[in-house]
Each structure stands twice: as C-alpha cells, then as structure tokens.
PDB file of N, CA, C and O in Angstrom:
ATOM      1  N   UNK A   1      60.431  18.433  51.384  1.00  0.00           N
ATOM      2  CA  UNK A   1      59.518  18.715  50.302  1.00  0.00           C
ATOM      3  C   UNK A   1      59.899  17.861  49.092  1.00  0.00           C
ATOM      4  O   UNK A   1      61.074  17.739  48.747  1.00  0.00           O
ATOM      5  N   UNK A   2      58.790  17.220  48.398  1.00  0.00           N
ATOM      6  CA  UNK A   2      59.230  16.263  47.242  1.00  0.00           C
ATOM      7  C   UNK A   2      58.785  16.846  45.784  1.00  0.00           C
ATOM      8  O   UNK A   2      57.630  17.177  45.516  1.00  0.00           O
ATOM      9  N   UNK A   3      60.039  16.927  44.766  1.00  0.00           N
ATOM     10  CA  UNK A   3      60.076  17.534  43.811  1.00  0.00           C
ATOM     11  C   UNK A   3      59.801  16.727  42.776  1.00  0.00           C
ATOM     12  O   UNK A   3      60.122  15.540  42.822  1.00  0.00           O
ATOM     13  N   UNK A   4      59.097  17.325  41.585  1.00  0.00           N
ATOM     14  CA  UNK A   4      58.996  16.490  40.446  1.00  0.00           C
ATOM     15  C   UNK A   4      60.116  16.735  39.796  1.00  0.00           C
ATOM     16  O   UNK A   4      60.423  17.906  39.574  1.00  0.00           O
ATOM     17  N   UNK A   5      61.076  15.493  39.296  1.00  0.00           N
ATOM     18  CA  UNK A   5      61.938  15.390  38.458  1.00  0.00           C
ATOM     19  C   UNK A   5      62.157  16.304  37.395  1.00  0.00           C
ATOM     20  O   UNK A   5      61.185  16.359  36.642  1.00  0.00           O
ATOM     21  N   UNK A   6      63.180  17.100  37.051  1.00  0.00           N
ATOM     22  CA  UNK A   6      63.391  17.593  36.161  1.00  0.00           C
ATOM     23  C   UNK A   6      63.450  17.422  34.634  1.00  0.00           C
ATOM     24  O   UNK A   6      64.506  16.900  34.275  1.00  0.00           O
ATOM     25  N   UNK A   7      62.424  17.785  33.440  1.00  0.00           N
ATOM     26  CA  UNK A   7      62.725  17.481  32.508  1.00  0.00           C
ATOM     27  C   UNK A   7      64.049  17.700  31.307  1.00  0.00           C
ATOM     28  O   UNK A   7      64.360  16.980  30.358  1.00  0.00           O
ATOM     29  N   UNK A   8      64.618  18.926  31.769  1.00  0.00           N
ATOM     30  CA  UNK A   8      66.012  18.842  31.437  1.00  0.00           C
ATOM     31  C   UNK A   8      67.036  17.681  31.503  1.00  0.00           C
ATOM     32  O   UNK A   8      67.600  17.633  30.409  1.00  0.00           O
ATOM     33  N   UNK A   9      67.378  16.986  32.111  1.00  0.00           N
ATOM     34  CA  UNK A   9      68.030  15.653  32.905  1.00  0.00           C
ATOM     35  C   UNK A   9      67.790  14.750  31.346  1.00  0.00           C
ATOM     36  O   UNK A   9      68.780  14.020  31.292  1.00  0.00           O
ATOM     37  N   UNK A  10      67.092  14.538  30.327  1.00  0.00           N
ATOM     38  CA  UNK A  10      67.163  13.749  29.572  1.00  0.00           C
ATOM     39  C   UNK A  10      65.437  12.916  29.760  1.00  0.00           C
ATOM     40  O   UNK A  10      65.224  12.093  28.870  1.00  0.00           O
ATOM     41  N   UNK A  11      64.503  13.054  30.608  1.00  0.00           N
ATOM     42  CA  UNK A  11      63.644  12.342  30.739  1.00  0.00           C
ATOM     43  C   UNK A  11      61.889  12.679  29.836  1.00  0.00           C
ATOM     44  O   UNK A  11      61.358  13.755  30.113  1.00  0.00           O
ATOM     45  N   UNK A  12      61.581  12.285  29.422  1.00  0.00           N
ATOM     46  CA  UNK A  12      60.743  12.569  28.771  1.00  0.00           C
ATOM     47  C   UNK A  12      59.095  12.599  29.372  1.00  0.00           C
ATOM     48  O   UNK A  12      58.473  11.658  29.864  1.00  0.00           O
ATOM     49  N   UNK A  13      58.874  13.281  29.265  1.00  0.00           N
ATOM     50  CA  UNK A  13      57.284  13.730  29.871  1.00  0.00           C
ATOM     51  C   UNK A  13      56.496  12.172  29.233  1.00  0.00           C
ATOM     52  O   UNK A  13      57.053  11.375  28.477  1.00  0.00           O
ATOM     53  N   UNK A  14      54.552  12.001  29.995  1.00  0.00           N
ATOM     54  CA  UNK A  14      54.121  11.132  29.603  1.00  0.00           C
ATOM     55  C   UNK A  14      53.749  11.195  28.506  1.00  0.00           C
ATOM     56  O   UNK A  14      53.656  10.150  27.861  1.00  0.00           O
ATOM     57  N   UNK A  15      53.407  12.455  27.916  1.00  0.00           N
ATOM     58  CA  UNK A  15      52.350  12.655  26.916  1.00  0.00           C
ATOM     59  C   UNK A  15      53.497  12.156  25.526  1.00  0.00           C
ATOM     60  O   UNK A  15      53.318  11.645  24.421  1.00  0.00           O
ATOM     61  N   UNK A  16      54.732  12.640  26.323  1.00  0.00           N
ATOM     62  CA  UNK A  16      55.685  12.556  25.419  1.00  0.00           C
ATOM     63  C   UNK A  16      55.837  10.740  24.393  1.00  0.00           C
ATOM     64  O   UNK A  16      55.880  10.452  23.197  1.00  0.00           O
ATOM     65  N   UNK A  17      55.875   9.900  25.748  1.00  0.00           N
ATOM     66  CA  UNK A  17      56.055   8.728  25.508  1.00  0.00           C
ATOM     67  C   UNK A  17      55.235   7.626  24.820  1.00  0.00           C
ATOM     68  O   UNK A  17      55.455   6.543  24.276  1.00  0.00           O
ATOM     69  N   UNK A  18      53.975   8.570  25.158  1.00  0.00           N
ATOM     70  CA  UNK A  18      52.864   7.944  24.539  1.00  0.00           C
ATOM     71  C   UNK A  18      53.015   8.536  23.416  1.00  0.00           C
ATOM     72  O   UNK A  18      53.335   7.703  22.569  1.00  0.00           O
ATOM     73  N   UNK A  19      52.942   9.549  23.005  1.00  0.00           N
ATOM     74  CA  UNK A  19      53.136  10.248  21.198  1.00  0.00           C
ATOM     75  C   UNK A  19      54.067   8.846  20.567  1.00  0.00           C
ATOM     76  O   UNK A  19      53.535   8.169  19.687  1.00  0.00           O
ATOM     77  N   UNK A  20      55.247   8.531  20.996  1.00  0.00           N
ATOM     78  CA  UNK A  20      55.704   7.952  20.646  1.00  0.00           C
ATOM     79  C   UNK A  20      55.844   6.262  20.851  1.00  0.00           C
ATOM     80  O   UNK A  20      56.724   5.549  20.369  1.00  0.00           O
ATOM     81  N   UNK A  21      54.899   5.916  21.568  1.00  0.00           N
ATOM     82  CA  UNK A  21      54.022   4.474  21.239  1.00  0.00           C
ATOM     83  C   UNK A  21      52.935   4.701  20.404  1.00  0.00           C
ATOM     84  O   UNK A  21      53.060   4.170  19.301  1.00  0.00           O
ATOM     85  N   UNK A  22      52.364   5.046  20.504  1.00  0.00           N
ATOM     86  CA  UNK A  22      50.854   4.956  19.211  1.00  0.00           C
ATOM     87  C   UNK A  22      51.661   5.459  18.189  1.00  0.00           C
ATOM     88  O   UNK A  22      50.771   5.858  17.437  1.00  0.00           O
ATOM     89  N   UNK A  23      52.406   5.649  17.784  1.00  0.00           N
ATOM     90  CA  UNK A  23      53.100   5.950  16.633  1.00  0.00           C
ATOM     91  C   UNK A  23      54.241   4.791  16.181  1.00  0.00           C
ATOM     92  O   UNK A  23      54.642   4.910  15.023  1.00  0.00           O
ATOM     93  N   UNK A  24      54.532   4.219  16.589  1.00  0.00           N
ATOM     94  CA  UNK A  24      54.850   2.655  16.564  1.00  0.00           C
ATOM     95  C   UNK A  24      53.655   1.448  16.454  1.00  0.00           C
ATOM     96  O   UNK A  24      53.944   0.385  15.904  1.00  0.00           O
ATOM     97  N   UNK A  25      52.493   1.644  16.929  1.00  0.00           N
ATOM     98  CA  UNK A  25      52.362   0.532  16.794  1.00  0.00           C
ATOM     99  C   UNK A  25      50.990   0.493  15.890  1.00  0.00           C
ATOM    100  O   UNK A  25      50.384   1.494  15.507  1.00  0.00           O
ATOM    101  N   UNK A  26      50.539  -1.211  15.564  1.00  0.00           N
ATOM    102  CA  UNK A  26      49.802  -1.177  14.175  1.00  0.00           C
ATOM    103  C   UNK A  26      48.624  -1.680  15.215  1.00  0.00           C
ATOM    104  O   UNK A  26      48.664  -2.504  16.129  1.00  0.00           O
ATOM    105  N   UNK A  27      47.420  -0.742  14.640  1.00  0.00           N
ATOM    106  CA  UNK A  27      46.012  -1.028  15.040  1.00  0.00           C
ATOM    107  C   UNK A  27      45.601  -2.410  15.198  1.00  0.00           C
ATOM    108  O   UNK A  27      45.242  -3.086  16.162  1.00  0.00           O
ATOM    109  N   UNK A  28      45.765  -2.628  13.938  1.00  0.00           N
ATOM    110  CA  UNK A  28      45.119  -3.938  13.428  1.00  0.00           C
ATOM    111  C   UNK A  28      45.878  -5.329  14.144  1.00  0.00           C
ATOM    112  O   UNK A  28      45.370  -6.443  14.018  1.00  0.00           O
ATOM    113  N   UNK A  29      46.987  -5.135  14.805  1.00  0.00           N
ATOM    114  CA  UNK A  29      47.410  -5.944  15.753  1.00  0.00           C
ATOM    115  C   UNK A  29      47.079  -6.204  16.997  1.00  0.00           C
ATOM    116  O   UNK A  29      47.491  -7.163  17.651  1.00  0.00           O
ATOM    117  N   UNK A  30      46.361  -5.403  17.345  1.00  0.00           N
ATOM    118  CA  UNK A  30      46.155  -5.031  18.741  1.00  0.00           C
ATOM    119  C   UNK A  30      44.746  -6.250  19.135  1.00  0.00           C
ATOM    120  O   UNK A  30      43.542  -6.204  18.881  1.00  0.00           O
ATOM    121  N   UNK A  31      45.524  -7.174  19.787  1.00  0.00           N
ATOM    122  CA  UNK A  31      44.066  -8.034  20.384  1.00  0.00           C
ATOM    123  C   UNK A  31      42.780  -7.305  21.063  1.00  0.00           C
ATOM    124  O   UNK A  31      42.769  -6.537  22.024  1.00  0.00           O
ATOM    125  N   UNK A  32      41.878  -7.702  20.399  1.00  0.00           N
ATOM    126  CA  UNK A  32      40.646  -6.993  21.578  1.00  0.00           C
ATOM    127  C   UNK A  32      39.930  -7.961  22.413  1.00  0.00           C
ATOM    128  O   UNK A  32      39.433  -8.931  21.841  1.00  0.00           O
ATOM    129  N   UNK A  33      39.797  -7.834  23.762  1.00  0.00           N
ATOM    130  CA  UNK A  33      39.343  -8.632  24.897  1.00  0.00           C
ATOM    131  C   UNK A  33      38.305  -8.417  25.268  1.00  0.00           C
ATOM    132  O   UNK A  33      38.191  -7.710  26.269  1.00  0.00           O
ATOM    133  N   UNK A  34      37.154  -8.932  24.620  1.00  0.00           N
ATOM    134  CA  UNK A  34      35.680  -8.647  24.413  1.00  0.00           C
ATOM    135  C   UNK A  34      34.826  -8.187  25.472  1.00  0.00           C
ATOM    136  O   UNK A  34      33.869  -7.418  25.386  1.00  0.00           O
ATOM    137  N   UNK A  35      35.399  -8.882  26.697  1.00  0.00           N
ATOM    138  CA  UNK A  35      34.904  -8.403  28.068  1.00  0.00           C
ATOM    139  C   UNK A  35      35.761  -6.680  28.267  1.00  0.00           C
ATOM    140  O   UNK A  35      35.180  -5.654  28.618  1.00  0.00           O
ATOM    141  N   UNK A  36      36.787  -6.768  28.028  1.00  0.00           N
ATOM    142  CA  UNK A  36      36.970  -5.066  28.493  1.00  0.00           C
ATOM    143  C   UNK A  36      35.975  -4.448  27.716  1.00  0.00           C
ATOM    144  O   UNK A  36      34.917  -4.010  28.169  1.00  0.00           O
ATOM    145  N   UNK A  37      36.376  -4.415  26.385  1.00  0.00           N
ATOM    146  CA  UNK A  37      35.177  -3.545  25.794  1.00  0.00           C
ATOM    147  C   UNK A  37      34.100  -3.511  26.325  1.00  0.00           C
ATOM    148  O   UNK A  37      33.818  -2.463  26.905  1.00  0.00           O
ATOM    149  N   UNK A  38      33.296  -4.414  26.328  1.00  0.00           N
ATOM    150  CA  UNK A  38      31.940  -4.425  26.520  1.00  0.00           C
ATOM    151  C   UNK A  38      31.435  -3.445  28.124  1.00  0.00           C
ATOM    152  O   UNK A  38      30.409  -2.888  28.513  1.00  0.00           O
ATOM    153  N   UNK A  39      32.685  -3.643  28.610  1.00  0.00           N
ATOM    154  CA  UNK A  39      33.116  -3.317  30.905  1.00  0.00           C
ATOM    155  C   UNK A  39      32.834  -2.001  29.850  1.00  0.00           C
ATOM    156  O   UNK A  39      31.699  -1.525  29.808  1.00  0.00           O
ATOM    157  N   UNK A  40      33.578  -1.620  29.272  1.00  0.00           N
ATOM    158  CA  UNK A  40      34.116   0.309  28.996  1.00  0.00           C
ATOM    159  C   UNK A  40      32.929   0.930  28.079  1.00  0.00           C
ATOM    160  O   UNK A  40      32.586   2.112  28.066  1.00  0.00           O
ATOM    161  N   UNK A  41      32.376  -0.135  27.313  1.00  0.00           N
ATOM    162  CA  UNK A  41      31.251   0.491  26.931  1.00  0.00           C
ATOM    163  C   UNK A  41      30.088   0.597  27.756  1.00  0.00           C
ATOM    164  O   UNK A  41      29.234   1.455  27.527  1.00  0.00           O
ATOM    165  N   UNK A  42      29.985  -0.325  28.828  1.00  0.00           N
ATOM    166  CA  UNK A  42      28.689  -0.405  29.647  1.00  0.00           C
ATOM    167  C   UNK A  42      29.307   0.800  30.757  1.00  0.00           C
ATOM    168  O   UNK A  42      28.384   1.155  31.490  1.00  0.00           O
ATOM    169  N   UNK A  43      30.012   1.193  30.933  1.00  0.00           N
ATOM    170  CA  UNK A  43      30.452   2.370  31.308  1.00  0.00           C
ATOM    171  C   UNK A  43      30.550   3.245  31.001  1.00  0.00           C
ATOM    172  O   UNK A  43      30.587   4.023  31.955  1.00  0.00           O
ATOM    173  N   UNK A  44      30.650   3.813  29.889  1.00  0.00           N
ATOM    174  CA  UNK A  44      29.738   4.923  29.455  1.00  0.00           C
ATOM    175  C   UNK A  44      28.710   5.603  28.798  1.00  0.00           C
ATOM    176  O   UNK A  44      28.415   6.714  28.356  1.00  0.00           O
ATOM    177  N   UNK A  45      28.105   3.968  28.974  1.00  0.00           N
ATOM    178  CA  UNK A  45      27.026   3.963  28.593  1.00  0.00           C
ATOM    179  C   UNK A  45      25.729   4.601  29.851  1.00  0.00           C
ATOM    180  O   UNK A  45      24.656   5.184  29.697  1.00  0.00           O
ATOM    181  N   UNK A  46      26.516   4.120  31.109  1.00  0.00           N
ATOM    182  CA  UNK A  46      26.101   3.852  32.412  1.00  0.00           C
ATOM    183  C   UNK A  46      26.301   5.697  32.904  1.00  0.00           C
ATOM    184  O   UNK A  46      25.477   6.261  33.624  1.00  0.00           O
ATOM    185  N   UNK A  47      27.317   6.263  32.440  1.00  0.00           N
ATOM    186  CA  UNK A  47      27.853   7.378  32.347  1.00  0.00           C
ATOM    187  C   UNK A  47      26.557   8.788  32.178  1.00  0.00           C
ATOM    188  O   UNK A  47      26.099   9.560  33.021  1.00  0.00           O
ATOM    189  N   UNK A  48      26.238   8.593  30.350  1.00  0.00           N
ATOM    190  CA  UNK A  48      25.336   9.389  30.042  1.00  0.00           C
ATOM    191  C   UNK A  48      23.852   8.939  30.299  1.00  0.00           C
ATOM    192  O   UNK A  48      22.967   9.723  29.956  1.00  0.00           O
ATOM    193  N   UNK A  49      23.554   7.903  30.795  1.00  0.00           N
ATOM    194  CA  UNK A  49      22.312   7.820  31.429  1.00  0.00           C
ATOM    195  C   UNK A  49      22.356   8.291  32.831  1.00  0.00           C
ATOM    196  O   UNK A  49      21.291   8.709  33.284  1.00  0.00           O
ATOM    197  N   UNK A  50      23.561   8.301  33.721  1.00  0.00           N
ATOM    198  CA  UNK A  50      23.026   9.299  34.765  1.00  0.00           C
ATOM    199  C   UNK A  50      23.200  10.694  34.426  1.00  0.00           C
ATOM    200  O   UNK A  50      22.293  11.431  34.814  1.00  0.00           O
ATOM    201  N   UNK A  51      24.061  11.175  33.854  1.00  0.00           N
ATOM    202  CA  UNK A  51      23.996  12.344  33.578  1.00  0.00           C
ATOM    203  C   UNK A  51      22.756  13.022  33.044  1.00  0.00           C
ATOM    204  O   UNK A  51      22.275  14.060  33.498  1.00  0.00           O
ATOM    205  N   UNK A  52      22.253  12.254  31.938  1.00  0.00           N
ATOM    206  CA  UNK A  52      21.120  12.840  31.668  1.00  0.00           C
ATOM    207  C   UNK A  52      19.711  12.571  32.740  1.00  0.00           C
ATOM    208  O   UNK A  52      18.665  13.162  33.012  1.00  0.00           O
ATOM    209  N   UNK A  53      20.243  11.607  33.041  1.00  0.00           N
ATOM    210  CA  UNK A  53      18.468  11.313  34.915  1.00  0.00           C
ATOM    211  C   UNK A  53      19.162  13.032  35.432  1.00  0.00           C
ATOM    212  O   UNK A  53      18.407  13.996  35.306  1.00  0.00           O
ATOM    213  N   UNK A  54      20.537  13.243  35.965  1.00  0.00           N
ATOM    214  CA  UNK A  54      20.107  14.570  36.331  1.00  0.00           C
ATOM    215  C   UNK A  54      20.334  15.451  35.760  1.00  0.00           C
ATOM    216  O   UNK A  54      21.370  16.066  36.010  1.00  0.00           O
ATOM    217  N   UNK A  55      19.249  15.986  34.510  1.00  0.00           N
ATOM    218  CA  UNK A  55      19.669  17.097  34.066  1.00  0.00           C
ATOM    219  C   UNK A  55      20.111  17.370  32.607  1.00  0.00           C
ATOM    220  O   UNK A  55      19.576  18.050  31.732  1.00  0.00           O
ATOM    221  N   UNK A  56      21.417  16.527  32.606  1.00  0.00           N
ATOM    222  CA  UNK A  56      22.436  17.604  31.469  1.00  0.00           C
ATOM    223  C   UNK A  56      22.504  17.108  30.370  1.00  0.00           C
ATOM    224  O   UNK A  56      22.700  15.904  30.200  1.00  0.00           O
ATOM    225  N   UNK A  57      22.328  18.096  29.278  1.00  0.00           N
ATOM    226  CA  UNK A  57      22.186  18.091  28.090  1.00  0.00           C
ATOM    227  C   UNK A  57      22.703  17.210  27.121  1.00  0.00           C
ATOM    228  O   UNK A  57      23.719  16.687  27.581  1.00  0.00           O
ATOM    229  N   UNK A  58      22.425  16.772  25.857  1.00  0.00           N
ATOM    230  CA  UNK A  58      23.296  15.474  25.518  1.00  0.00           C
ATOM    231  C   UNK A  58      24.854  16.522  24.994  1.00  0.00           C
ATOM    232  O   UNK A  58      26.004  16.100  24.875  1.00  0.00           O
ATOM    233  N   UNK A  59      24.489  17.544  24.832  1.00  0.00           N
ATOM    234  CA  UNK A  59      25.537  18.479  24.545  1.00  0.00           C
ATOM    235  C   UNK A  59      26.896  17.922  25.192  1.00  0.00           C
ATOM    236  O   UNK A  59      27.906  17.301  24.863  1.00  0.00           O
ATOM    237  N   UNK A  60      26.191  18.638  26.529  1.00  0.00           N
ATOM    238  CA  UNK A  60      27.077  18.501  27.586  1.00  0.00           C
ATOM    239  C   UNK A  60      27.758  17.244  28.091  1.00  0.00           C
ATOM    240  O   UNK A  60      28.909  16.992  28.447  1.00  0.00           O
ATOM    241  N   UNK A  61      26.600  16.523  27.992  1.00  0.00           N
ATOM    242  CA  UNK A  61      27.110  14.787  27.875  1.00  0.00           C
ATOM    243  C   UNK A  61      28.461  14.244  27.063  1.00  0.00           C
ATOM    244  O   UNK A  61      29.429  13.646  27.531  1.00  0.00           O
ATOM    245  N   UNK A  62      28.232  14.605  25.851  1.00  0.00           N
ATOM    246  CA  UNK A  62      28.807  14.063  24.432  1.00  0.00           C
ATOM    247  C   UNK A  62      30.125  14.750  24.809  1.00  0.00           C
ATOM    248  O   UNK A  62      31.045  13.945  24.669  1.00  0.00           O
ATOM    249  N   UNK A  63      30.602  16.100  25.290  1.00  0.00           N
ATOM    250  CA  UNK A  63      31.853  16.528  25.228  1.00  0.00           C
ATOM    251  C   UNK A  63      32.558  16.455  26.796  1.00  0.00           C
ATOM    252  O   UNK A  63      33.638  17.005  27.012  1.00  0.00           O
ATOM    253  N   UNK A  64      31.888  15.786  27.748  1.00  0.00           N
ATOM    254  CA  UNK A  64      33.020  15.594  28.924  1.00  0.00           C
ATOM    255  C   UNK A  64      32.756  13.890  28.980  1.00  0.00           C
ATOM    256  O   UNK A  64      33.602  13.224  29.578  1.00  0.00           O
ATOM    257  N   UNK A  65      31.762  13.298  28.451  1.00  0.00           N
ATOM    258  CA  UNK A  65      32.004  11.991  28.809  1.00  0.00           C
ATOM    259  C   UNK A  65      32.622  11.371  27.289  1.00  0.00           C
ATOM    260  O   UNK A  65      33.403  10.431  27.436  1.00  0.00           O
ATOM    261  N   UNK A  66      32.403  11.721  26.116  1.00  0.00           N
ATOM    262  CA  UNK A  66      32.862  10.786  25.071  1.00  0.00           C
ATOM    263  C   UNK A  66      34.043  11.768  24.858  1.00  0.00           C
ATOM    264  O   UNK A  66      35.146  11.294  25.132  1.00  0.00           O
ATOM    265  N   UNK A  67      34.014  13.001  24.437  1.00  0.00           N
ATOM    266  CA  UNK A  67      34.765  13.456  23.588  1.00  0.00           C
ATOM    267  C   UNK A  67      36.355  13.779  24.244  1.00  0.00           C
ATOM    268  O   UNK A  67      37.424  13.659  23.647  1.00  0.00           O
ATOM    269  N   UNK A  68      36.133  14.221  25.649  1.00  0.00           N
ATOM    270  CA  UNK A  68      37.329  14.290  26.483  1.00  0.00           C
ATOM    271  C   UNK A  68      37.653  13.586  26.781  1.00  0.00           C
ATOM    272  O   UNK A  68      38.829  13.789  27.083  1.00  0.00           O
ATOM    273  N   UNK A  69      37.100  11.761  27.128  1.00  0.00           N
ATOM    274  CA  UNK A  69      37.701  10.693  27.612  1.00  0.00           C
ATOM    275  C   UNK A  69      38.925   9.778  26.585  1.00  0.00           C
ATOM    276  O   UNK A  69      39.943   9.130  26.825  1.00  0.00           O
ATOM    277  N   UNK A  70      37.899  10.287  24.952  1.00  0.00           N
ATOM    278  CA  UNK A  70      39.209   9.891  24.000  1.00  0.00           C
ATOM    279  C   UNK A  70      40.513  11.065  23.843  1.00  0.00           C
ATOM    280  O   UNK A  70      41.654  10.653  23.635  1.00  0.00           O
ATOM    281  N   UNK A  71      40.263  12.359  23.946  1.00  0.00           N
ATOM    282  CA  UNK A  71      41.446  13.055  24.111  1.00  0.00           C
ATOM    283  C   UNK A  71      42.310  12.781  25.216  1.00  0.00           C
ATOM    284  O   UNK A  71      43.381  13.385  25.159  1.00  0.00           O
ATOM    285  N   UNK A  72      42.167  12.149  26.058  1.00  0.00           N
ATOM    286  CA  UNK A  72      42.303  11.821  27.309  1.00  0.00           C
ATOM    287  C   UNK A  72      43.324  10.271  27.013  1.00  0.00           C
ATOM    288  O   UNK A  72      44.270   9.865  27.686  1.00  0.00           O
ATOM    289  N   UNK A  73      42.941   9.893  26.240  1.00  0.00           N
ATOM    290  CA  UNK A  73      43.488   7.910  25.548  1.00  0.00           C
ATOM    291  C   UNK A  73      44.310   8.983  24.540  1.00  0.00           C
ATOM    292  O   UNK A  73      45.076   8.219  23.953  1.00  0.00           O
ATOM    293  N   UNK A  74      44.559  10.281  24.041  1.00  0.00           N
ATOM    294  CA  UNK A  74      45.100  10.486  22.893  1.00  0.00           C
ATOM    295  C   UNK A  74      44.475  10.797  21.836  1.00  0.00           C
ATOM    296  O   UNK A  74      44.892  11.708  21.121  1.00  0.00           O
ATOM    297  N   UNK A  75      43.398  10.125  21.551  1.00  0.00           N
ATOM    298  CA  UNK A  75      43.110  10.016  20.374  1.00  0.00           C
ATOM    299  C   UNK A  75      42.722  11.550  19.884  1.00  0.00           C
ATOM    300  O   UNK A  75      42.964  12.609  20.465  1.00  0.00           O
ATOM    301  N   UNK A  76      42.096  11.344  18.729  1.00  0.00           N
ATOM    302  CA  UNK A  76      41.512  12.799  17.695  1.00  0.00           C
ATOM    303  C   UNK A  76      40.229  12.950  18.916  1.00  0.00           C
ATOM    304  O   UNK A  76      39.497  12.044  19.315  1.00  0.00           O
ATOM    305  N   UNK A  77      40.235  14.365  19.336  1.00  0.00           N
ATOM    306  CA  UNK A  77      39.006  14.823  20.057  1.00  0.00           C
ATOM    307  C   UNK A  77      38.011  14.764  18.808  1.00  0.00           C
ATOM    308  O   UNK A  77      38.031  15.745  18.065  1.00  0.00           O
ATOM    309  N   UNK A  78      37.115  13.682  18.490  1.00  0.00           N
ATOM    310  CA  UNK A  78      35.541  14.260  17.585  1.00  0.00           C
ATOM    311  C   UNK A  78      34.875  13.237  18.072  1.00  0.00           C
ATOM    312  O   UNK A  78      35.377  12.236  18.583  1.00  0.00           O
ATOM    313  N   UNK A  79      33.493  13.515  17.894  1.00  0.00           N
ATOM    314  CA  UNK A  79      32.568  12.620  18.082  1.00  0.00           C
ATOM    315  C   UNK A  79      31.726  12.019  17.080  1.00  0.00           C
ATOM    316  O   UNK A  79      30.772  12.787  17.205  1.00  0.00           O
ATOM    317  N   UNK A  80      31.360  11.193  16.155  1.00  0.00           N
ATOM    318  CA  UNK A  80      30.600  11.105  14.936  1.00  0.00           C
ATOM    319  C   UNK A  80      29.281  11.617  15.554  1.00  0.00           C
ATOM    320  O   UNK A  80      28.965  11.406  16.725  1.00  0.00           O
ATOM    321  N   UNK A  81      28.512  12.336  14.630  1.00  0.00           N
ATOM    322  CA  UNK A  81      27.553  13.241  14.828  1.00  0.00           C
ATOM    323  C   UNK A  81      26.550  11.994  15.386  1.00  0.00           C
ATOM    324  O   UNK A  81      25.978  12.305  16.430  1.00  0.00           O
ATOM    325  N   UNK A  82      26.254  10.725  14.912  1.00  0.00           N
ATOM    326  CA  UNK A  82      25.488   9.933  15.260  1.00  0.00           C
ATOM    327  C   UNK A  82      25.477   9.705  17.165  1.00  0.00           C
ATOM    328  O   UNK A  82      24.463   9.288  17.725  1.00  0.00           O
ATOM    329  N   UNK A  83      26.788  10.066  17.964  1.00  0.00           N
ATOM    330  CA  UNK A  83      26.787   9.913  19.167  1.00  0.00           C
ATOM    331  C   UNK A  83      25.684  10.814  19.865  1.00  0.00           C
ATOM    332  O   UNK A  83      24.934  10.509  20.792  1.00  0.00           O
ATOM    333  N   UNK A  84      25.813  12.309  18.992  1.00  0.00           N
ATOM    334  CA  UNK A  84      25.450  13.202  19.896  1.00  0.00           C
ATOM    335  C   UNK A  84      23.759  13.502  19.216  1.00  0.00           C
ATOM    336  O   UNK A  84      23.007  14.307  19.765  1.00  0.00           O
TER     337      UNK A  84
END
C-alpha cells in the first residue's frame, strides 16, 4: 500500500509552497506569452458558451468556470461584476 508522505518530517504541503512563491515574486516582471493567453482565454471562453448551449445559468457559469478556476491559480476568488 502507498502512503502519502508525512507532513511532520519537515515537508511542506503545495498550497503551502505556492503561498510562498506569489509572495516573492513581482507581477510586473512576469513575461506574458501572447499565445498562452489568448489558448486560456479562448478556453474559457469556449467553456461558458457550452455551458450555456446546455442550459446553465450565467450564475452558474461565472462561479465554477471563472471564479473557482482563479481560486484554483490562488488568486482572490471575485469576479468583476462586468463578467457576470
């Protein structure tokens, strides 16, 4: 049977490690690679148009495809009201 490592031992969880990279590092440094963006926006962009062909509300839309995917990267769970 295979065990997950103990966090006692000195090792630090992920959420842990990441708290402590985005907290090191400066925004405004960060190269942006115009093609990812554009891949990640046409992806969820691609996202709430099927969701809404079947069905679901922009409600519902706005808080499992935008709002949980940035809590998800870390960031502040909100959405600017203009999304939703």
């Amino acid at each position: 049977m295979l065990r997950a490592p103990s966090r006692g031992r000195g090792r630090a969880s992920a959420q842990e490690v990441g708290a402590k990279v985005r907290a090191k590092r400066v925004e405004s440094e960060i190269p942006l690679n115009a093609f990812t963006a554009g891949v990640y926006v046409a992806t969820m962009m691609a996202t709430v148009e099927v969701l809404r062909d079947h069905g679901h509300p922009y409600s519902e839309i706005c808080n499992e495809s935008i709002i949980e995917v940035r809590a998800a990267r870390g960031e502040r769970a909100r959405a600017p009201a203009a999304w939703c």
